[in-house]
Every structure is written in C-alpha cells, then in structure tokens.
C-alpha positions as CSV (number, residue, x, y, z in Angstrom):
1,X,-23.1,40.9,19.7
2,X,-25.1,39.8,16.4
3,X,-22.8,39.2,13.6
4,X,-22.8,41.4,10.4
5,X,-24.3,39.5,7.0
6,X,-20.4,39.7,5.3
7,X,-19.3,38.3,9.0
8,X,-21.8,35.4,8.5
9,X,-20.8,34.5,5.0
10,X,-16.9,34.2,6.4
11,X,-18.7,32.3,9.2
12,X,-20.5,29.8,6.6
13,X,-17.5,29.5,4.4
14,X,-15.3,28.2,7.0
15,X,-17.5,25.9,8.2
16,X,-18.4,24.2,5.1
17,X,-14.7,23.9,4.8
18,X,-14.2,22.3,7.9
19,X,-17.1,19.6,7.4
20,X,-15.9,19.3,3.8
21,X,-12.1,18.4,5.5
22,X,-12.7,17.6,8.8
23,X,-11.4,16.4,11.2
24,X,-14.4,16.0,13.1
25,X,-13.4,18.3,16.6
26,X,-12.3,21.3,13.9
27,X,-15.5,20.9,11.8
28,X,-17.6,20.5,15.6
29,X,-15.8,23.5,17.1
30,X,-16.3,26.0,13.7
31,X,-20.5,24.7,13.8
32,X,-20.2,26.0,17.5
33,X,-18.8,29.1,16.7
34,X,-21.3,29.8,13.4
35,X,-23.9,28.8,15.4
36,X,-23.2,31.4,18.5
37,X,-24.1,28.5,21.0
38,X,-22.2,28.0,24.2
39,X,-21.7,24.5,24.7
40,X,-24.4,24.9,28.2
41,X,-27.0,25.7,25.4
42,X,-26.3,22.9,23.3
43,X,-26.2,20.3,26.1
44,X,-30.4,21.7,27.0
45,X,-31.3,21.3,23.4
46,X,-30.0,18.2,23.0
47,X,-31.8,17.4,26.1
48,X,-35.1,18.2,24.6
49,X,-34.4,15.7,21.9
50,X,-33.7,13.1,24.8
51,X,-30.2,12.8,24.1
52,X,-27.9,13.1,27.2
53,X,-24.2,14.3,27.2
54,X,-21.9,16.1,29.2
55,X,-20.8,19.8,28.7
56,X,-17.5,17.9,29.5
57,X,-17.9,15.7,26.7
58,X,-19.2,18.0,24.2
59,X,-15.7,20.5,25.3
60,X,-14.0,17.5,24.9
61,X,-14.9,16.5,21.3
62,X,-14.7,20.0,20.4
63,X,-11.0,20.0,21.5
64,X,-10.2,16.7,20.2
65,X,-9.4,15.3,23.4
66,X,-11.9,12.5,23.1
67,X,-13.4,11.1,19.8
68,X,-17.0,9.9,20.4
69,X,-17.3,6.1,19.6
70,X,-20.3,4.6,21.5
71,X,-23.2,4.1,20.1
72,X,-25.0,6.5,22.6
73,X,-22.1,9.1,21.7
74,X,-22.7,8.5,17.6
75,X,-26.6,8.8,18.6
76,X,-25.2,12.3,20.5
77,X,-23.8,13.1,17.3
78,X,-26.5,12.9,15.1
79,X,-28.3,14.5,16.8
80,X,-26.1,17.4,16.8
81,X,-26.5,17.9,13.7
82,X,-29.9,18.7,14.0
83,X,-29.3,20.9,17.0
84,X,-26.6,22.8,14.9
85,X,-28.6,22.5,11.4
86,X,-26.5,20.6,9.5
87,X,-26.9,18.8,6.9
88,X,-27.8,14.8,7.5
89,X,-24.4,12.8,8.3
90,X,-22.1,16.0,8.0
91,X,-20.2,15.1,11.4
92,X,-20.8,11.5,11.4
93,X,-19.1,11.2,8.3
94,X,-15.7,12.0,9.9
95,X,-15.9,10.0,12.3
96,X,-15.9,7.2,10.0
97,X,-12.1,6.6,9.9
98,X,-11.7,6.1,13.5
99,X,-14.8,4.1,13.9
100,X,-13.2,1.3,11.0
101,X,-11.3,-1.8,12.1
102,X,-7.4,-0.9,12.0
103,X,-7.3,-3.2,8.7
104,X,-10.0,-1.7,6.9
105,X,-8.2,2.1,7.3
106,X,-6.5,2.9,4.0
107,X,-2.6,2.5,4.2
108,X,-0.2,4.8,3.8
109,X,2.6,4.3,1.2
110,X,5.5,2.4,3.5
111,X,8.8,4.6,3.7
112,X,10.7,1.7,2.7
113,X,9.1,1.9,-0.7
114,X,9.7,5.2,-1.3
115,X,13.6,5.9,-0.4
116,X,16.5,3.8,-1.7
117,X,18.3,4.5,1.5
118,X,15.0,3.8,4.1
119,X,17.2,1.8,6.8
120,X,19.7,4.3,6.9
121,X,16.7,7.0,7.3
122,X,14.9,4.7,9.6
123,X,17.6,4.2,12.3
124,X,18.7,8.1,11.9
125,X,14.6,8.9,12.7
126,X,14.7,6.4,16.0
127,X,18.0,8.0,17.2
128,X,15.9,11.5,17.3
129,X,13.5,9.5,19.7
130,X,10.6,10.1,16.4
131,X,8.2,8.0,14.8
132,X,7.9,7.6,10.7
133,X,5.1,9.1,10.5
134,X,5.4,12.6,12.1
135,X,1.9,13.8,12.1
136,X,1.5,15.8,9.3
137,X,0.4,15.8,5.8
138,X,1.4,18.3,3.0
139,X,-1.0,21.0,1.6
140,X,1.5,22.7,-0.3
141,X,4.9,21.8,-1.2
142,X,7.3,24.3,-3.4
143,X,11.2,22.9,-3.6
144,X,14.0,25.1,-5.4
145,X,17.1,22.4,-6.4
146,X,20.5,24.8,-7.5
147,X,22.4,22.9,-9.6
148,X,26.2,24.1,-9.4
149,X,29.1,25.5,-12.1
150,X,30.9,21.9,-11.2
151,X,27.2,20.1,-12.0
152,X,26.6,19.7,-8.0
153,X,23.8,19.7,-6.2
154,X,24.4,23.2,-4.7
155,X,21.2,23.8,-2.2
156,X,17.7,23.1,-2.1
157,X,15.3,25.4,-0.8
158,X,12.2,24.5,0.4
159,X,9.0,25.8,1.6
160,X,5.9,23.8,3.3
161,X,2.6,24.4,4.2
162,X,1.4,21.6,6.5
163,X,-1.7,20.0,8.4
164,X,-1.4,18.0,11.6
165,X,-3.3,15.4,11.6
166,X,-2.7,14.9,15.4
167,X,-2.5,17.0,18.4
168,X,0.5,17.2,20.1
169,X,2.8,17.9,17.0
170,X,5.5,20.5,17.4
171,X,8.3,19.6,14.5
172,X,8.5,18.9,10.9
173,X,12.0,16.0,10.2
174,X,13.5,17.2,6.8
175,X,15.4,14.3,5.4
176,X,18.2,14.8,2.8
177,X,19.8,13.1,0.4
178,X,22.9,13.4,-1.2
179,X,24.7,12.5,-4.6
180,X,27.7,10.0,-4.0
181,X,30.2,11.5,-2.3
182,X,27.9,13.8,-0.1
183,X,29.5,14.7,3.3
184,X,26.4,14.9,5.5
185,X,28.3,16.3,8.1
186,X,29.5,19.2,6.0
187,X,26.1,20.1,4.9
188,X,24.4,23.4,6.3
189,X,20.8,23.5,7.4
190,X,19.2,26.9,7.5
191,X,15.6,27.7,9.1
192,X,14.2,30.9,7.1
193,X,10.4,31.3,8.2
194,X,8.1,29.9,11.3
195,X,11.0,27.2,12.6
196,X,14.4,26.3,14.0
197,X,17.0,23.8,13.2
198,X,17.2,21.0,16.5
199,X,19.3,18.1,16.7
200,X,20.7,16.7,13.0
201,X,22.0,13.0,12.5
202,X,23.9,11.6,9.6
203,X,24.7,8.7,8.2
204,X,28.3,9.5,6.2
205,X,28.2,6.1,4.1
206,X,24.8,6.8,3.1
207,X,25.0,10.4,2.8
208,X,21.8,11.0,4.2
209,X,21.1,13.9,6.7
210,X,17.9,14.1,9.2
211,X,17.1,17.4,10.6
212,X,14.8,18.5,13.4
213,X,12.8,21.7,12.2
214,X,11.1,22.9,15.4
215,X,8.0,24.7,15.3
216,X,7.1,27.8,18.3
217,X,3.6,26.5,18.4
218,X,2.0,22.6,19.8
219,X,-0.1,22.2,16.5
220,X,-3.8,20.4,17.4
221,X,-5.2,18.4,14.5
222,X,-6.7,19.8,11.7
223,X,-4.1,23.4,12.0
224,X,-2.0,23.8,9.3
225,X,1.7,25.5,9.6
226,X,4.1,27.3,6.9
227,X,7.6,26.9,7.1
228,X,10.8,27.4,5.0
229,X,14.6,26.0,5.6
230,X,17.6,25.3,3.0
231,X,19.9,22.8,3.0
232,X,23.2,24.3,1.7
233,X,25.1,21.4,0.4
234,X,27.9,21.2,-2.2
235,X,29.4,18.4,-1.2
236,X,29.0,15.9,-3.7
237,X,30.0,14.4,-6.9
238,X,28.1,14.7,-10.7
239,X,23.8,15.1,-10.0
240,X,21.6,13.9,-12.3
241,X,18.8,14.2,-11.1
242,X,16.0,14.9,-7.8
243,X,13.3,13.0,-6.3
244,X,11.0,13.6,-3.7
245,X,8.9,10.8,-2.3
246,X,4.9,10.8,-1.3
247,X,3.7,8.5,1.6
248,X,0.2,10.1,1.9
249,X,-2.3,11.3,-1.6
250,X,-3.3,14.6,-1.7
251,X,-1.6,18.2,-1.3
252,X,0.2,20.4,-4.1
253,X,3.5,20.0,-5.2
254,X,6.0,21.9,-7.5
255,X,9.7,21.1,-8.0
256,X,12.0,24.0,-9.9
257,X,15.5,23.0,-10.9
258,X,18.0,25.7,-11.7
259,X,21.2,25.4,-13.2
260,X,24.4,27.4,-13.1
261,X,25.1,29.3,-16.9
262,X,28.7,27.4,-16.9
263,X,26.8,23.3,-16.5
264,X,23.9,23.5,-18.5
265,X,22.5,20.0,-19.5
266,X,21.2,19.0,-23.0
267,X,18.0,17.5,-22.4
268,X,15.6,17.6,-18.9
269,X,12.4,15.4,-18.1
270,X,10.4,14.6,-15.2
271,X,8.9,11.5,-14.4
272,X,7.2,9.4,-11.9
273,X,7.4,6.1,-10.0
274,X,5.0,3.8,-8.0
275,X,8.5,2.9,-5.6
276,X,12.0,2.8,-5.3
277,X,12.8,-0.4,-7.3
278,X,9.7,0.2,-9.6
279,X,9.7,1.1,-13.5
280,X,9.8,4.6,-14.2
281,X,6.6,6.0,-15.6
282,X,5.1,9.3,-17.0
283,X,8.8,10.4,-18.6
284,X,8.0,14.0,-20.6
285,X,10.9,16.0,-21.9
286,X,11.1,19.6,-20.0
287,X,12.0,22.5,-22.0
288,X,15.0,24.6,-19.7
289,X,13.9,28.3,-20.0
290,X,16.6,30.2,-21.9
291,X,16.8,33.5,-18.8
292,X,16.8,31.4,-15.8
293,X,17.8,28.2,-16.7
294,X,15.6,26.3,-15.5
295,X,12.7,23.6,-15.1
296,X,10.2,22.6,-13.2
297,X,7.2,20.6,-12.3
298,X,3.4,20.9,-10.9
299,X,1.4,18.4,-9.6
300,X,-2.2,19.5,-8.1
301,X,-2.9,16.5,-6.3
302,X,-0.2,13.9,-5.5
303,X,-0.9,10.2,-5.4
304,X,1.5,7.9,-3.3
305,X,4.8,7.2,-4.8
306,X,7.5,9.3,-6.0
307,X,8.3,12.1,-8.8
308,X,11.1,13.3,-9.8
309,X,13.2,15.7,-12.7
310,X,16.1,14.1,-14.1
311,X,18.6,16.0,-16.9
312,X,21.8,14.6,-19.4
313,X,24.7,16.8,-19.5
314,X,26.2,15.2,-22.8
C-alpha cells in the first residue's frame, strides 16, 4: 500500500529524528520503514554494489542485537546509506561511540560526586542486585517538593520521561533523601502512572531510601518511557533546601517548591554545583509567588553536576 504525501512527511520527520539521535539500530530500523524495503530487498541491492551481508545480520542491527564493528560490516554500513538515500555518514556516525577505545568514550559524572551520602546509596543499589548506572537517561524531568506547616519536607512528586539507552531495561531506582531525622522506613512510596513500587531498602542512619519502580514493558534502546510516583514523607526535622543530582548532560529539568501558608520563608534562591563538596555557583534570588507560594526552577539542558533551590525562614 503506497503511503499518503502527509503519511510520508510523518515518515521523513521521524527519521531525521532518529539519525539526528540515534542510536544507530532505531535510526536503521525507521530508514527501513521510510524506505518500504524488506530487509530480502536490501540484502540484493547491497549485492549489486558488491557488498555482502546477511538478512540475519541486517535484522540483527536493526534490532540492536548486534552492533556492526568490522571493517567489512562499517563498509556494509556505508553503503547502506546509499542503498537507503541517506545522507553521507548519517549511520556511521552513531556508530562512532561504540567503535572508540573504552578511554576515549566521554565519562559520566561519578555518583560519588554527586550525593553526600553515595556509600550509603551505593551498598543500598547492590543489595537490589542493580548497577549504578540503570540504563536510562532523562528527557524530561518535572519534581514538585511540599514543604510542610512544621517547615518539613512533606512529599515530592515526581514525573519522568526517560530513554534507555540499553535493551533489556525494565525499572527506573528512585533514590531519596531525607532531612536529619528522616525515618526511611516510615516513608511512603506511591506509583501514580506507567509503574509499580518493588523492593525498597533503607539506610535509617543515613536516612536514605532506594525504591524499585517497575516498568510493564522490557524497554530496547533508544524507547523512551513516562512515569510518575511520590514519596510521601514527613518524617524529618527543619528543610532548607532540595537538590537533585545529574550524572549524564542533556534532558529538561524543572524543580517547583511549594510551601504551606503557616511556614513561609523570607528569602528563596536556586543554585548550582559542579559536586558534592564543591563551591556553590549560579546563586539567584527566587521570587515566592504570593497565590501558591511557591518557586521554582527550569533548566533546558542540564550539564553534569547538581542544582538545587534553597530558602531562609528567618
């Protein structure tokens, strides 16, 4: 069936998302499907340029089972591009982070950097049987903090919108810190959209909680995945402020912080910081909004590190 002219346009658009993203199976698998070329077809005109692959390989770097890395693969590749008119280097160019020595890949921001309380978080994480990194990086990222009557951190409600970048990946950890005093144990975790709470570990000396948000879906690399939870917490002393730490650039975030009319502070700013232990940076005073008591702030495209609203009650 040939496709309508609005159906190619949606066609074109996502693929010149995908190759502009990547990874290079999602970006493959989209040229495919703009193209209208079964993967039988693609093998005999790849043939005709003298190239010779597999169907088996081609459905395998379409699925991101297999990531071509040889040099006749790369030469498969290129010539692929050709096959699926593309533009010079469109799919080779993804490949390019896998194809670079392990050193030369550029590092993520170490946890340990980022969280005052990292080897608390750290054994909690290997209890749950889970790596550090979990798979997935953030798109968008909105976080509600309710600041109590008795100036406690109340709740926090958050909702993601993720992107694997792995197959295989099937839960988001949501880590939680609270003020001194926090009873981890005491503290409610609520899914609300597209996940379910699994296993929790604490740490009461720390007053750190991990949680296990479980998605219904095995997520392949390059999907993305929106999901909501709130902690319900209460449990600690004074708050003075919230922080929320990066380990990968990229992806939207915005931070609101409400207050409770009886505990409303005197003067709020955010600010930013490269780690843990590291000066504070980028301080700007935030103006709380007179109807709903709060602040907040946006940031289009995060860079490693960590930001953060903090407030003076007297």
């Amino acid at each position: 069936m040939r496709q309508t002219a609005a159906q190619s346009d949606v066609a074109e658009a996502e693929l010149a998302q995908a190759l502009r993203t990547g990874p290079f199976h999602l970006a493959l698998r989209t040229a495919l499907a703009a193209r209208g070329l079964a993967l039988h077809r693609v093998q005999h005109r790849l043939a005709q340029r003298g190239v010779k692959v597999g169907v088996t390989s081609l459905s395998y770097w379409q699925q991101g089972a297999r990531t071509p890395r040889r040099a006749e693969s790369l030469r498969a590749v290129r010539a692929l591009e050709d096959v699926l008119d593309l533009p010079s280097h469109a799919l080779t160019r993804l490949l390019e982070p896998a194809l670079r020595p392990e050193a030369e890949r550029p590092a993520a921001r170490s946890y340990r950097t980022l969280h005052e309380q990292a080897e608390s978080v750290a054994l909690l994480i290997a209890d749950l049987g889970s790596p550090l990194d979990g798979g997935l990086h953030t798109v968008c990222h909105l976080e509600r903090i309710h600041i109590g009557a008795r100036r406690e951190l109340a709740a926090r409600d958050s909702q993601h919108v993720v992107r694997a970048h792995r197959d295989g990946v099937d839960r988001y950890l949501a880590i939680h810190q609270g003020d001194h005093g926090c009873e981890p144990g005491q503290v409610r975790v609520r899914a609300t959209d597209n996940c379910r709470v699994g296993r929790l570990r604490w740490h009461s000396g720390t007053g750190v909680l991990v949680t296990e948000l479980l998605f219904d879906t095995r997520l392949r690399a390059g999907d993305t995945h929106v999901f909501s939870y709130v902690v319900e917490d209460g449990t600690g002393g004074q708050s003075t402020e919230y922080v929320r730490g990066f380990p990968f650039a990229g992806g939207q975030y915005v931070l609101q912080v409400r207050f409770d009319s009886a505990a409303l502070p005197v003067r709020c700013h955010r600010f930013a910081q490269g780690s843990a232990g590291a000066a504070r940076s980028g301080q700007r005073e935030l103006t709380l909004s007179g109807q709903h008591r709060s602040v907040h702030l946006a940031e289009q495209g995060v860079r490693p590190g960590i930001l953060g609203i903090a407030w003076d009650w007297s």
